[in-house]
N, C-alpha and C positions, 0 to 999 in steps of 0.2 A: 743332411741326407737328401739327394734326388727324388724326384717321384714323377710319375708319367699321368699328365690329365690328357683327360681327351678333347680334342678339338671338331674333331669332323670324322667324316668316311671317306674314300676312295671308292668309287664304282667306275667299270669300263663302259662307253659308251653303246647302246643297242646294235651299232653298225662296229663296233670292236676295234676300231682303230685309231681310239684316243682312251682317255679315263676325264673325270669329272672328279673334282674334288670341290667336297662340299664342306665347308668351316661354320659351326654354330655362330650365331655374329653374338649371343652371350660373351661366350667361350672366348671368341676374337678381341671383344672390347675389354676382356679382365685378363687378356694373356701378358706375360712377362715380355717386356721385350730391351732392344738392345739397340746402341747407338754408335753409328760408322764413324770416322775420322773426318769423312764428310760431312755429315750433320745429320743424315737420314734414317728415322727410327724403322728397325725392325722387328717383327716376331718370328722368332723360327720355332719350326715343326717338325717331326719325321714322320717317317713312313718305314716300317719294318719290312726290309728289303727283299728276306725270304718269303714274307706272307704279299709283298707286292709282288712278286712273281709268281706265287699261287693263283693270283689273281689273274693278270695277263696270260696263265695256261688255263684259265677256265675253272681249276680247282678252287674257289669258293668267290660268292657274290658280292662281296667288299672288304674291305678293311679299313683298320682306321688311320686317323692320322693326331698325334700327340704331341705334346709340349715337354719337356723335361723340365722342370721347377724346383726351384732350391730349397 
């Protein structure tokens, strides 16, 4: 079964025309990750797409950003 940890926040910049995503570097260094056909290790993350939109309209002050782990 799935489970969602969390990795960081999402905040929009003071001047509002970018966002800042911040990744616990814990969280980063114990995260799950995945290897390309290339050779190049990744970790992926999300970002809950309606609550990032919340964000970019101003309705709330960050959100986060998660891992799904097996």
């Amino acid at each position: 079964m799935a489970e969602s940890k969390l990795m960081g926040f999402v905040r929009k910049t003071k001047n509002g025309n970018a966002v800042t995503v911040s990744v616990d570097t814990e969280a980063f260094k114990n995260a799950e990750t995945y290897t390309t056909k290339a050779g190049k290790k990744y970790v992926s993350m999300i970002i809950n797409l309606a609550k990032l939109q919340q964000l970019l309209k101003g309705e709330t002050q960050f959100t986060t950003v998660n891992q799904i782990v097996s």
